[in-house]
N, CA, C and O atoms as CSV, one atom per row, in Angstrom:
chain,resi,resn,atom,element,x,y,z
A,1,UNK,N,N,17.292,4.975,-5.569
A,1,UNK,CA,C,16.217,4.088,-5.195
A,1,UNK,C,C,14.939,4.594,-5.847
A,1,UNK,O,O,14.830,5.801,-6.064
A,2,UNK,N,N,14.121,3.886,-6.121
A,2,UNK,CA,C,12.583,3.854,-6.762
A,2,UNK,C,C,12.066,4.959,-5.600
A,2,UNK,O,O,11.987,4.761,-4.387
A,3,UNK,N,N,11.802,5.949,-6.205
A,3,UNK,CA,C,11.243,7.042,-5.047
A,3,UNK,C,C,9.335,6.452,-4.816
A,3,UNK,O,O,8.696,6.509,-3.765
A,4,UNK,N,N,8.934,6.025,-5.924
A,4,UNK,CA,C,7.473,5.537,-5.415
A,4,UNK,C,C,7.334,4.543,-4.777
A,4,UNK,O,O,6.282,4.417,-4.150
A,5,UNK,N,N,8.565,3.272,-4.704
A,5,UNK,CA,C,8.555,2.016,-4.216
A,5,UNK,C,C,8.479,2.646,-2.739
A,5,UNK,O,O,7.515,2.559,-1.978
A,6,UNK,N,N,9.610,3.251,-2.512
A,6,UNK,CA,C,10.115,3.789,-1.305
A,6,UNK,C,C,8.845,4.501,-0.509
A,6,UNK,O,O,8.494,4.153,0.618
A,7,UNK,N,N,8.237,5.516,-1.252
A,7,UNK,CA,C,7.259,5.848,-1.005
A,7,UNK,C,C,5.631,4.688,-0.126
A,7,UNK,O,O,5.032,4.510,0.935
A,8,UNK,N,N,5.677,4.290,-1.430
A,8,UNK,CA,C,4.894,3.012,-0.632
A,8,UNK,C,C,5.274,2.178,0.198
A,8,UNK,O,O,4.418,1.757,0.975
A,9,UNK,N,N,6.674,1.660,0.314
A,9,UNK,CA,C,6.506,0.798,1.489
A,9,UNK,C,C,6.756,1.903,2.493
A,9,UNK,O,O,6.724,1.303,3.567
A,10,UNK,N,N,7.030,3.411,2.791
A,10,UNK,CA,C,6.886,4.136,3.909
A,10,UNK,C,C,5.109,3.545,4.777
A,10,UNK,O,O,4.780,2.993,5.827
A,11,UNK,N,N,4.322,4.174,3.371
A,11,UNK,CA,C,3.235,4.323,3.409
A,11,UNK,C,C,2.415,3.038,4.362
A,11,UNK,O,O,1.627,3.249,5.283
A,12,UNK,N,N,2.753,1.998,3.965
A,12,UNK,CA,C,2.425,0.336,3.818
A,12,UNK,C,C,2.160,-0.138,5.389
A,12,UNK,O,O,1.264,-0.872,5.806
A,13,UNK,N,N,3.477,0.673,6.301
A,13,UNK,CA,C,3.697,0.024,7.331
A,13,UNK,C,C,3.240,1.292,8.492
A,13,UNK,O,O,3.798,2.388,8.443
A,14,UNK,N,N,2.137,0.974,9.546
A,14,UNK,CA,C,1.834,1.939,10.397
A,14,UNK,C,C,2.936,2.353,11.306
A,14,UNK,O,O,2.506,3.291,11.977
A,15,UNK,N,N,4.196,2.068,11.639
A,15,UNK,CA,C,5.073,2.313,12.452
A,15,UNK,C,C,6.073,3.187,11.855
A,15,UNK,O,O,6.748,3.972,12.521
A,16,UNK,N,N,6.194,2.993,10.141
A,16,UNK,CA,C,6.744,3.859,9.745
A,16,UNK,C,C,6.531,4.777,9.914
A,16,UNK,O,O,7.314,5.596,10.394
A,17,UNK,N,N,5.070,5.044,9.490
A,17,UNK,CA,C,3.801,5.879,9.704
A,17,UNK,C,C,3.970,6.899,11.082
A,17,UNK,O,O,4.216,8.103,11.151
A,18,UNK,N,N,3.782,6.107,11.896
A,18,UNK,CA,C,4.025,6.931,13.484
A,18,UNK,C,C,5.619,7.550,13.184
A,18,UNK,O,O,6.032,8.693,13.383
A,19,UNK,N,N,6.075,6.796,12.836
A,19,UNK,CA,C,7.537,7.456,12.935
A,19,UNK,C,C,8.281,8.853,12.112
A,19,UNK,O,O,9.427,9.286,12.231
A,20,UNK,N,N,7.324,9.264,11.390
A,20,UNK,CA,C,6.794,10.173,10.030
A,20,UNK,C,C,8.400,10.194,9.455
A,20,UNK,O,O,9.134,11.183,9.449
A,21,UNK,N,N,8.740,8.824,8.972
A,21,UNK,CA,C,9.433,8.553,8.264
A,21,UNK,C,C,9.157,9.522,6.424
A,21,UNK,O,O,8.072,9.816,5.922
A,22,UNK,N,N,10.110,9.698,6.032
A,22,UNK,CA,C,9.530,10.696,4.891
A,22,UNK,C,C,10.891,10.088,3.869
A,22,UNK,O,O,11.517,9.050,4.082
A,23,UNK,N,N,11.107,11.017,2.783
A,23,UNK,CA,C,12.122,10.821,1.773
A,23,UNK,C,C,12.659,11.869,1.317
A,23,UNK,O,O,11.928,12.860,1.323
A,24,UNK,N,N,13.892,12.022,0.844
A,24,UNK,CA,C,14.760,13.184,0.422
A,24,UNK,C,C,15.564,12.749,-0.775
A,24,UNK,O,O,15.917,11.613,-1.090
A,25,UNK,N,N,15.806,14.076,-1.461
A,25,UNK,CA,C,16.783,13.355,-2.588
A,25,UNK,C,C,18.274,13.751,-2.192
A,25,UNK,O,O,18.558,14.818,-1.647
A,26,UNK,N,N,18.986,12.982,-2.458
A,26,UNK,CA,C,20.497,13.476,-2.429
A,26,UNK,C,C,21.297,12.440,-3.425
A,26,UNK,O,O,20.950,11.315,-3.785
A,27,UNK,N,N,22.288,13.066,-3.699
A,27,UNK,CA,C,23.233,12.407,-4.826
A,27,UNK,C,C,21.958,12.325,-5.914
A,27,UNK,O,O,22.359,11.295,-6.456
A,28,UNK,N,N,21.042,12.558,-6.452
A,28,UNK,CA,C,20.273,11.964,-7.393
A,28,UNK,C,C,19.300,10.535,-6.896
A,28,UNK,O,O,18.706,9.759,-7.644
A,29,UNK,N,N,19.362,10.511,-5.689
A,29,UNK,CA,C,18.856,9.441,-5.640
A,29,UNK,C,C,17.665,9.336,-3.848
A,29,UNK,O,O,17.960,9.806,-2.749
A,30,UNK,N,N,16.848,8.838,-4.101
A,30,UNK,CA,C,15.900,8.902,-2.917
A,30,UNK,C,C,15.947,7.869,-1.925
A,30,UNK,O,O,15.926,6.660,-2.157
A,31,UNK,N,N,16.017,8.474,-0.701
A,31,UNK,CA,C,16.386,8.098,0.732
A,31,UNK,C,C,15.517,8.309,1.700
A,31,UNK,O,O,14.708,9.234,1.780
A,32,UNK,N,N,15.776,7.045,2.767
A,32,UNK,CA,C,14.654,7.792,3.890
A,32,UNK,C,C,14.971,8.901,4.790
A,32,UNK,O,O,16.142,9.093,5.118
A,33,UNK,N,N,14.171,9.531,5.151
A,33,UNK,CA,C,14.505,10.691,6.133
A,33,UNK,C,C,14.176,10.563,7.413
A,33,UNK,O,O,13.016,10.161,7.500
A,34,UNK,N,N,14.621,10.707,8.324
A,34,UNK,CA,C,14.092,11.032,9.777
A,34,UNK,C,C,14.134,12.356,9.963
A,34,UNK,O,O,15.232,12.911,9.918
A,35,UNK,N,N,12.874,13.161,10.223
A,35,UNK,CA,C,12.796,14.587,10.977
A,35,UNK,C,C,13.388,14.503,12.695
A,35,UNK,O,O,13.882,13.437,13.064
A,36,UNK,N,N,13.340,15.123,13.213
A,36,UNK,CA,C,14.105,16.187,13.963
A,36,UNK,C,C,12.666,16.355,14.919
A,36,UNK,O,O,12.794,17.206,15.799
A,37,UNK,N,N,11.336,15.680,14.875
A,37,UNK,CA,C,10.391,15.837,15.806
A,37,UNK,C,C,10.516,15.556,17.345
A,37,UNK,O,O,11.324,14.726,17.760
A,38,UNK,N,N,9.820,16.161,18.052
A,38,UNK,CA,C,9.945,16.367,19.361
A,38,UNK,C,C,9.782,14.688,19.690
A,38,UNK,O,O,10.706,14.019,20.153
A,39,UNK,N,N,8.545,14.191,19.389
A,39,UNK,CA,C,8.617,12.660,20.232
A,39,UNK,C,C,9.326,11.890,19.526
A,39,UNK,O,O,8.855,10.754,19.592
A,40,UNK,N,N,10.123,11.932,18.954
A,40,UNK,CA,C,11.500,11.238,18.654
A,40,UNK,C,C,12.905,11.437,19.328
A,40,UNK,O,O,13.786,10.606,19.111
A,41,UNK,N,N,13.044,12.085,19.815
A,41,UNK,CA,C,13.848,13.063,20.765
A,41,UNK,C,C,14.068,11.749,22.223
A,41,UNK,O,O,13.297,10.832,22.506
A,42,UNK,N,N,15.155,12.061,22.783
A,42,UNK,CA,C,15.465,11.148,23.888
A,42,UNK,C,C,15.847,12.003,25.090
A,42,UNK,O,O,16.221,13.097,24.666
A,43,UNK,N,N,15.890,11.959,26.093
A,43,UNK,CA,C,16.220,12.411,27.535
A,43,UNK,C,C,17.178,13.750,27.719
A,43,UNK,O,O,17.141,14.610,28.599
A,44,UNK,N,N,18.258,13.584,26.297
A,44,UNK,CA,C,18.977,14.592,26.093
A,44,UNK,C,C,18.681,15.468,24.926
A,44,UNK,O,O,19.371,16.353,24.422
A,45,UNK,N,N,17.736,15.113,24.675
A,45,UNK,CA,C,17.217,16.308,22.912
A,45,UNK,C,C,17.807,15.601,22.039
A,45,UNK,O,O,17.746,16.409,21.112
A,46,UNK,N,N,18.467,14.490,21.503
A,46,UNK,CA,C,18.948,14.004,20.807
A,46,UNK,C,C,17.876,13.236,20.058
A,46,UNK,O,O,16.908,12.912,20.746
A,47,UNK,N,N,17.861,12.792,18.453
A,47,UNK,CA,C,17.374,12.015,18.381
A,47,UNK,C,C,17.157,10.840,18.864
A,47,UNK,O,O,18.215,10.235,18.689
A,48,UNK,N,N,16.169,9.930,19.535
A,48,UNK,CA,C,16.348,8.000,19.760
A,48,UNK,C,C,17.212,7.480,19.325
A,48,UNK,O,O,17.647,7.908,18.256
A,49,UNK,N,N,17.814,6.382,19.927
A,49,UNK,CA,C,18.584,5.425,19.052
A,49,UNK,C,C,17.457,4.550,18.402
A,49,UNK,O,O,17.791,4.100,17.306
A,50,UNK,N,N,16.044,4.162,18.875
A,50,UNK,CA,C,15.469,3.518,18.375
A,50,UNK,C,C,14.453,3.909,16.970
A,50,UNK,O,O,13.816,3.363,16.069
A,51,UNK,N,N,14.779,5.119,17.457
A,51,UNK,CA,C,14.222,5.669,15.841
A,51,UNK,C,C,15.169,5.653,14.804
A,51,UNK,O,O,14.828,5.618,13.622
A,52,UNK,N,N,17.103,5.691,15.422
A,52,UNK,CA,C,17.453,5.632,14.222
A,52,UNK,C,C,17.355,4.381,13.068
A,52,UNK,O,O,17.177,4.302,11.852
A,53,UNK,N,N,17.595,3.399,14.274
A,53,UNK,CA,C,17.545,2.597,13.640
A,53,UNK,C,C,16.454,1.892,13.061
A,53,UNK,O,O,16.653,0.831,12.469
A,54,UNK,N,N,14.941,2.550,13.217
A,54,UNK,CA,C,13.795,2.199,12.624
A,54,UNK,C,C,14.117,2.888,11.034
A,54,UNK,O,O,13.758,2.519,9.916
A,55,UNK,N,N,14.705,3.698,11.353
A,55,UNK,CA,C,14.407,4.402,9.938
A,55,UNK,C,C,15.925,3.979,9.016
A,55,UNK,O,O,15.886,3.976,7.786
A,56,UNK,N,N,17.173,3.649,9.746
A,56,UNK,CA,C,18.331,2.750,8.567
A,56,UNK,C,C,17.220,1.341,8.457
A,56,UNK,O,O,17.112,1.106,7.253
A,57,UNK,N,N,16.467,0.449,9.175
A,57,UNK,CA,C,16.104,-0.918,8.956
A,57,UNK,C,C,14.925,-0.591,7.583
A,57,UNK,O,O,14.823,-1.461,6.718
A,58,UNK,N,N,14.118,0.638,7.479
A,58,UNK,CA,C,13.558,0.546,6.562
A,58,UNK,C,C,14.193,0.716,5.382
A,58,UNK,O,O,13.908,-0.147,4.551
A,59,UNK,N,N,15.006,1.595,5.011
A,59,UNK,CA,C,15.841,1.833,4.154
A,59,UNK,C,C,16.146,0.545,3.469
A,59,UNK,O,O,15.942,0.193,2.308
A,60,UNK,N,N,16.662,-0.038,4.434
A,60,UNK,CA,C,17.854,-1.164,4.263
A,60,UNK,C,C,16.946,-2.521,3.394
A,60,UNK,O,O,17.309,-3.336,2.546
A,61,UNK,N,N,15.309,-2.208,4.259
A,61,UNK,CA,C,14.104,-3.065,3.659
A,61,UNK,C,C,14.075,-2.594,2.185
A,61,UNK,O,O,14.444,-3.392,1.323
A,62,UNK,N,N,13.813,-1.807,1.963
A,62,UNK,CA,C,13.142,-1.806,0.684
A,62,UNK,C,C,14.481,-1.150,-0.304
A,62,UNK,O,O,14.370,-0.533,-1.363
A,63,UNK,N,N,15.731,-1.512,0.429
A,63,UNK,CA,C,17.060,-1.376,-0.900
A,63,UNK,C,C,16.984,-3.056,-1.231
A,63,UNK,O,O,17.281,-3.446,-2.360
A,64,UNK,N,N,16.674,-3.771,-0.442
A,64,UNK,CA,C,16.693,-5.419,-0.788
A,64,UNK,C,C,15.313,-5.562,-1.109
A,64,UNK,O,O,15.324,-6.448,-1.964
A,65,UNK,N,N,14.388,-5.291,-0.970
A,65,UNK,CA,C,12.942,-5.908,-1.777
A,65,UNK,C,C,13.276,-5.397,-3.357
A,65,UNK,O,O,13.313,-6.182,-4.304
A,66,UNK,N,N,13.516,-3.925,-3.472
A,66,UNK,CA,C,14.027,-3.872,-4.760
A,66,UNK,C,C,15.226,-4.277,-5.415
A,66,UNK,O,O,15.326,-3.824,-6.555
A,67,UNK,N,N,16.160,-4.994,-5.030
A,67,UNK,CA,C,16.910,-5.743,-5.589
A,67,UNK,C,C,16.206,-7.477,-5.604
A,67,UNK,O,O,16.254,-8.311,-6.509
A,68,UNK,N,N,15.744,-7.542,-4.596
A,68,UNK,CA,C,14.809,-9.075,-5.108
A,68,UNK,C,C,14.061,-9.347,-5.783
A,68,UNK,O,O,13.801,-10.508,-6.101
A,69,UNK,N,N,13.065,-7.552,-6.515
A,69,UNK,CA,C,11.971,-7.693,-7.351
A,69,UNK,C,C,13.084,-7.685,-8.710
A,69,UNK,O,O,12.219,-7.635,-9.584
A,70,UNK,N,N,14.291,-7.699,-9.421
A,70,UNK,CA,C,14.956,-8.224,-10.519
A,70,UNK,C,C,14.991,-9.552,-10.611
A,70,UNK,O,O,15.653,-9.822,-11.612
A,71,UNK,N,N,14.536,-10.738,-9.964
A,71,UNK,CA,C,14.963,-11.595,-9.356
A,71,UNK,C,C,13.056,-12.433,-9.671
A,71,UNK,O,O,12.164,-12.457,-8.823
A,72,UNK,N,N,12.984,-12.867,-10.771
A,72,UNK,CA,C,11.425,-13.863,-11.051
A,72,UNK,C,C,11.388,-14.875,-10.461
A,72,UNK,O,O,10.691,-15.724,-11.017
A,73,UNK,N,N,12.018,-15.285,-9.202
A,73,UNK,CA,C,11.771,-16.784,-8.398
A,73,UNK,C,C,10.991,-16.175,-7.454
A,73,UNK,O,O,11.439,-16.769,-6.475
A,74,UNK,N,N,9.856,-15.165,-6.844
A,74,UNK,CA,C,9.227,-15.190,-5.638
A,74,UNK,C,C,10.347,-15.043,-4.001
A,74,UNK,O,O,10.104,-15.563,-2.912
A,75,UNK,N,N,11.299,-14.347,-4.299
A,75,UNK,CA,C,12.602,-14.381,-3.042
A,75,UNK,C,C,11.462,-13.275,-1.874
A,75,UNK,O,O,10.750,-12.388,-2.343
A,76,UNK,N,N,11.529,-13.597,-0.368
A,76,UNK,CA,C,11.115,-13.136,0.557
A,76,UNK,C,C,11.684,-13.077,1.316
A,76,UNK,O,O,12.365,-14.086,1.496
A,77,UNK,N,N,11.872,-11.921,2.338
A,77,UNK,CA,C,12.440,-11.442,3.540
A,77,UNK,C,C,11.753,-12.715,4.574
A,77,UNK,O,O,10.542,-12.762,4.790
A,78,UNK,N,N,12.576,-13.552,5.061
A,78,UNK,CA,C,11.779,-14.160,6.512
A,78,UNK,C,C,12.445,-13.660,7.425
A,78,UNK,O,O,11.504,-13.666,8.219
A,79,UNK,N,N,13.329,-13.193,8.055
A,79,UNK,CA,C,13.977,-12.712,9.066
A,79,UNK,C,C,15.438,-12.123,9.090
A,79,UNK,O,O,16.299,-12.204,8.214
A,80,UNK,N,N,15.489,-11.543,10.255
A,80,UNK,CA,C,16.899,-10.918,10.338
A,80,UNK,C,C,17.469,-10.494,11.127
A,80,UNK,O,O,16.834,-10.105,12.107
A,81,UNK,N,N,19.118,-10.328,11.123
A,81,UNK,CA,C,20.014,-10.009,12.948
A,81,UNK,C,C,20.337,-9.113,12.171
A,81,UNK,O,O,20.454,-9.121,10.946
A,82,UNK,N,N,20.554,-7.938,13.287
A,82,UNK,CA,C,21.054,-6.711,13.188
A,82,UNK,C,C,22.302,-6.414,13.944
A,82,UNK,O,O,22.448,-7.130,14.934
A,83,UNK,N,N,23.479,-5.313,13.669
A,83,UNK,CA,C,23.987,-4.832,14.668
A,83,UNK,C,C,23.713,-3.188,13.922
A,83,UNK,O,O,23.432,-2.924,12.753
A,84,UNK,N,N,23.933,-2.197,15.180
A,84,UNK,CA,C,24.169,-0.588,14.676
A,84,UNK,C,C,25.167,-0.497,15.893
A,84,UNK,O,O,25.154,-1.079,16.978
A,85,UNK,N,N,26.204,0.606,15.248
A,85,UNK,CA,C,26.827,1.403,15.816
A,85,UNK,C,C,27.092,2.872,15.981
A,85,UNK,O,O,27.794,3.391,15.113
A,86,UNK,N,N,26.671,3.573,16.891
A,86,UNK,CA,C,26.339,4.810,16.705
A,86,UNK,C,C,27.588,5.710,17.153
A,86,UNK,O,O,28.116,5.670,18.264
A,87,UNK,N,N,27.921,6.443,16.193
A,87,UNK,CA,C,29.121,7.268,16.083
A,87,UNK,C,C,29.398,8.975,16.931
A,87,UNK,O,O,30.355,9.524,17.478
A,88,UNK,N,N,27.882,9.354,16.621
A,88,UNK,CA,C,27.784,10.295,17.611
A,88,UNK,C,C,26.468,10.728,17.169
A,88,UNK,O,O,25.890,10.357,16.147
A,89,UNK,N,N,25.868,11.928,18.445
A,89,UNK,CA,C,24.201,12.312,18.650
A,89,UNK,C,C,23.885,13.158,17.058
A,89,UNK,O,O,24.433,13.924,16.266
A,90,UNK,N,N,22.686,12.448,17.256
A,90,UNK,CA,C,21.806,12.817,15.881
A,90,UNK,C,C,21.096,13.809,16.759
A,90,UNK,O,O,20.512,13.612,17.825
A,91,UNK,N,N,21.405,15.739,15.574
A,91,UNK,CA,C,21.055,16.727,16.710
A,91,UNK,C,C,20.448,17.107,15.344
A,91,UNK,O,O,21.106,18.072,14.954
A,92,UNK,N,N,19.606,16.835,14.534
A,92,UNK,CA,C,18.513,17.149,13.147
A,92,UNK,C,C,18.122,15.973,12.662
A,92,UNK,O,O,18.093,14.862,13.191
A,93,UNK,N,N,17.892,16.255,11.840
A,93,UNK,CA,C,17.383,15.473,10.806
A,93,UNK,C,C,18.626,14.425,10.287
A,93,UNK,O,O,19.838,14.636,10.237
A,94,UNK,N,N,17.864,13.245,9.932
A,94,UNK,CA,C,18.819,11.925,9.717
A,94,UNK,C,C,18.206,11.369,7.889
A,94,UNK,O,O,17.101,10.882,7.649
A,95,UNK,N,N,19.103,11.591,7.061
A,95,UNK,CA,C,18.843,10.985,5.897
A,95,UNK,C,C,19.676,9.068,6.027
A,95,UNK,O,O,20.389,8.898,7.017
A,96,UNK,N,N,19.589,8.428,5.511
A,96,UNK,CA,C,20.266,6.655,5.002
A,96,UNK,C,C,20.212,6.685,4.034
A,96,UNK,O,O,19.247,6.897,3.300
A,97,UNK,N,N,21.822,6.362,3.695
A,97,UNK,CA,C,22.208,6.322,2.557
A,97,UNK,C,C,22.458,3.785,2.973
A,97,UNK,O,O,22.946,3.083,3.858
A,98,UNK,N,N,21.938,3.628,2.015
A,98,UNK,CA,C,21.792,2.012,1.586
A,98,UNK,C,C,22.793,1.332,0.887
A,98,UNK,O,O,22.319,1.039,-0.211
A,99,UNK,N,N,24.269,0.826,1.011
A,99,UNK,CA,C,24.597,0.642,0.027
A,99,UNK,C,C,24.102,-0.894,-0.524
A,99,UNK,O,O,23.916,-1.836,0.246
A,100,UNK,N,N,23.871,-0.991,-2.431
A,100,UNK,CA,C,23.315,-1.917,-2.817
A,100,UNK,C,C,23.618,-3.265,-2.475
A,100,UNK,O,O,24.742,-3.737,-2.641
A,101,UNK,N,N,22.435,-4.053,-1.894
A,101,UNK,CA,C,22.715,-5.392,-1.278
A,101,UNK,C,C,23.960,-6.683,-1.687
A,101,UNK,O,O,24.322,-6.757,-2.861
A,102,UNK,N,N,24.457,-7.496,-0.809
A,102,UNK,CA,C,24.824,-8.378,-1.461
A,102,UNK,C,C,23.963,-9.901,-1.048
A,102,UNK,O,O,23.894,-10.413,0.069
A,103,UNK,N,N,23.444,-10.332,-2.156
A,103,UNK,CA,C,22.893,-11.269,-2.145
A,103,UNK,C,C,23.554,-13.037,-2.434
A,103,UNK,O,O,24.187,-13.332,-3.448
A,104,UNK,N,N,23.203,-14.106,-1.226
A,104,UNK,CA,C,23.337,-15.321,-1.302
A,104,UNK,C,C,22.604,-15.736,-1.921
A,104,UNK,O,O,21.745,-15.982,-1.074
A,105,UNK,N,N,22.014,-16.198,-3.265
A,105,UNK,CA,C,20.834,-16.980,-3.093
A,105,UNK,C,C,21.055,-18.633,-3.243
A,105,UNK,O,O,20.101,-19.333,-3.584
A,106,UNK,N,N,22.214,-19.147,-3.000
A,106,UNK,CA,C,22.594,-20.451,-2.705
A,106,UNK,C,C,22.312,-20.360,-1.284
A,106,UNK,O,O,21.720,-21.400,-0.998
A,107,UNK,N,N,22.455,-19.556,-0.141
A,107,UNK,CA,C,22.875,-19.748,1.058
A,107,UNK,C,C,21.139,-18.880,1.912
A,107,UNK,O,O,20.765,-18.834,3.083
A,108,UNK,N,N,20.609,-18.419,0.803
A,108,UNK,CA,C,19.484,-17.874,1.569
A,108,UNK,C,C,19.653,-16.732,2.317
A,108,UNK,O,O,18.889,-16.553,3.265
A,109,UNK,N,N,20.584,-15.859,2.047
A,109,UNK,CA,C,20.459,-15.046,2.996
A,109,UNK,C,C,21.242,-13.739,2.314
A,109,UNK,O,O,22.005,-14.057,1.402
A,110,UNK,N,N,21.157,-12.162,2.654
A,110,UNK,CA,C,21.243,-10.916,1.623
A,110,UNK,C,C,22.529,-10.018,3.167
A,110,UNK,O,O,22.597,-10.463,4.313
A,111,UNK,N,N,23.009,-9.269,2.852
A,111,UNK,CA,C,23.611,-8.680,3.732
A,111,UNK,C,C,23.298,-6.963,3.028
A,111,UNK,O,O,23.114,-6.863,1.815
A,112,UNK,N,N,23.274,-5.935,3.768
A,112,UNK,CA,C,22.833,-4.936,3.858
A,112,UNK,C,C,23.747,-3.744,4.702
A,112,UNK,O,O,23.291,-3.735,5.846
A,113,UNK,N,N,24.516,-3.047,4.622
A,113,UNK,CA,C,25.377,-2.031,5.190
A,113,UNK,C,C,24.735,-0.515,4.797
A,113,UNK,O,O,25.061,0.202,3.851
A,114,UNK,N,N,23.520,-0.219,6.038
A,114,UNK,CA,C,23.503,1.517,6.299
A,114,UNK,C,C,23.930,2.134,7.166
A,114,UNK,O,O,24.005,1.788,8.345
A,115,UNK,N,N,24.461,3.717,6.406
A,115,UNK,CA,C,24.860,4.763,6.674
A,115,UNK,C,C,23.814,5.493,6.921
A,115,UNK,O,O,22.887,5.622,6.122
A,116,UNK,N,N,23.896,6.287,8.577
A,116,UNK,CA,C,22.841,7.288,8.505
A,116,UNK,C,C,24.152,8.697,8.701
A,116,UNK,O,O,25.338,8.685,9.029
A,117,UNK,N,N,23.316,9.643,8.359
A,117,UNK,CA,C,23.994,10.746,8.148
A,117,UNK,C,C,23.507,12.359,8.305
A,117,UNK,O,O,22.722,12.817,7.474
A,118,UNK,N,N,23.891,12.995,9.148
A,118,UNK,CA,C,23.168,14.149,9.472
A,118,UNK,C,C,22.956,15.273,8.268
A,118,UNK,O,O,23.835,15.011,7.447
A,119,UNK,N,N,22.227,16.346,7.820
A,119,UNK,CA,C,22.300,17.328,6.669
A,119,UNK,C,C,23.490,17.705,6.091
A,119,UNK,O,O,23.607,18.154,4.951
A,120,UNK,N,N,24.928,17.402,7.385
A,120,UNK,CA,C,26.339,17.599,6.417
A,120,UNK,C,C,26.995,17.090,6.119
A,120,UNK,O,O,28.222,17.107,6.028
A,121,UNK,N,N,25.741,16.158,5.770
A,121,UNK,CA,C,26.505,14.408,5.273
A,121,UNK,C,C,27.702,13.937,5.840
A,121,UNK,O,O,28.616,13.470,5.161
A,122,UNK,N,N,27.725,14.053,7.151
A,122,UNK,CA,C,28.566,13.395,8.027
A,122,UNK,C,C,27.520,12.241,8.721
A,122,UNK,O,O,26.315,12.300,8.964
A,123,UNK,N,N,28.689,10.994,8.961
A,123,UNK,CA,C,27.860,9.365,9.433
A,123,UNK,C,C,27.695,9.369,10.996
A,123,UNK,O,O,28.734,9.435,11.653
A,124,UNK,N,N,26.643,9.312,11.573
A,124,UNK,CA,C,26.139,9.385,12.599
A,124,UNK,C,C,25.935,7.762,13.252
A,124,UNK,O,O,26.005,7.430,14.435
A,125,UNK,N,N,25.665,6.908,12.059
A,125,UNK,CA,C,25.712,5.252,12.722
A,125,UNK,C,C,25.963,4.566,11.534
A,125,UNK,O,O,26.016,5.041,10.399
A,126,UNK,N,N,26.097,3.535,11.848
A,126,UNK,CA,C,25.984,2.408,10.864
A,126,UNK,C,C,25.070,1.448,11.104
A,126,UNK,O,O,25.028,1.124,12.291
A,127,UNK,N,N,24.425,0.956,10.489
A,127,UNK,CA,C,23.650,-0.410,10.330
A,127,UNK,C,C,23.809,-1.139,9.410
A,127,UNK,O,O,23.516,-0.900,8.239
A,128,UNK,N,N,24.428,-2.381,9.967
A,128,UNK,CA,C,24.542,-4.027,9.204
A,128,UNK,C,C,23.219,-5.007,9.630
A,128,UNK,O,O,22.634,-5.073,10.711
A,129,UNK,N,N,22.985,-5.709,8.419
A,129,UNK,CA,C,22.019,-6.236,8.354
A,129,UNK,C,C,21.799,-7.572,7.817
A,129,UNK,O,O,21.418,-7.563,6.647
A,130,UNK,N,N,21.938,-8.731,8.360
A,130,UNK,CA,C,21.899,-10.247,7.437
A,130,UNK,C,C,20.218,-10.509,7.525
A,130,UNK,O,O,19.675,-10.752,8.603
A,131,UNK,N,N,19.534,-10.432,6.347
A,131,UNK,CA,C,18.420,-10.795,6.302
A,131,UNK,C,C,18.420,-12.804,5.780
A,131,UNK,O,O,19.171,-13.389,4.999
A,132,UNK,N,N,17.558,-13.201,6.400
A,132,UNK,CA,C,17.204,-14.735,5.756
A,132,UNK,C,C,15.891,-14.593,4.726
A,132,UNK,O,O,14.866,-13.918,4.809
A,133,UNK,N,N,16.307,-15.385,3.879
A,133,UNK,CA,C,15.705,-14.956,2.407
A,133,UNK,C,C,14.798,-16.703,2.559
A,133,UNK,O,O,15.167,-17.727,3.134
A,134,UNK,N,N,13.692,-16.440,1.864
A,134,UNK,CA,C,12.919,-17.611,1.478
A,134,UNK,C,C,12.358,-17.581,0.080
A,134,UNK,O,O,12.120,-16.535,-0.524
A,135,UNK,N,N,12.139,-18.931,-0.453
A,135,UNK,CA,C,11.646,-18.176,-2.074
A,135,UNK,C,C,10.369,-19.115,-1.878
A,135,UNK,O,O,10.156,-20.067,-1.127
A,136,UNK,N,N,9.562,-18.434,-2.903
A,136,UNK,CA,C,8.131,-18.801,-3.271
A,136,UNK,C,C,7.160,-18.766,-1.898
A,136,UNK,O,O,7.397,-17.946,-1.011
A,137,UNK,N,N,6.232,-19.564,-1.813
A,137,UNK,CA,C,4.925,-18.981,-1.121
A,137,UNK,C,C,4.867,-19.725,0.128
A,137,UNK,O,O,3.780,-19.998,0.637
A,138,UNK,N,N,6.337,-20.182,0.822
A,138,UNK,CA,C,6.291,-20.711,1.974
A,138,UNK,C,C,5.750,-20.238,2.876
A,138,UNK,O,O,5.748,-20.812,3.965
């Protein structure tokens, strides 16, 4: 992934922001990170579930904005259903791995499958993602 794209849309959004969403490299390639901070943490010391999945939904955002910016028709995120399934407790740090989108653009709509994964690159959840796509300046 575009480590500056990534970078900026961290930057872009204040919730990311609160969430001190960050980036890591692995395989050659740049990912979001979730730290291991105390107010992220849930009842049992575990990471949130709601942080994980703040930080696979960004991922998952800007693996499809950069596959839509190849794409010269103006294509936009308008909305989206989620499911995650969480495999077991996130007890560090959480990298997402994105795999590259598959895109409708007859049908309007992109599908999105992240992997989050603890430092020994073992999968901690999954997140699926059908975004609804709009084009031009609706």
């Amino acid at each position: 992934m575009n480590a500056m794209r990534l970078a900026q849309t961290l930057a872009s959004n204040p919730f990311f922001q609160f969430a001190k969403l960050g980036t890591v490299n692995k395989n050659s390639e740049e990912h979001v990170q979730l730290g291991f901070d105390s107010f992220l943490k849930n009842h049992i010391g575990t990471l949130h579930a709601g942080a994980l999945f703040t930080a696979a939904q960004a991922d998952a955002k800007v693996r499809l904005l950069q596959a839509l910016a190849l794409h010269s028709h103006g294509w936009k995120i308008a909305a989206y259903t989620s499911r995650i399934s969480y495999k077991r407790p996130a007890k560090g740090p959480v990298w997402i791995h994105t795999a590259a989108p598959t895109i409708d653009f007859g049908n309007r709509v992109a599908h999105t499958m992240s992997t989050l994964n603890n430092e020994a690159n073992e999968p901690l959840a999954e997140l699926h993602i059908q975004f609804t796509l709009l084009q031009g300046e609706q």
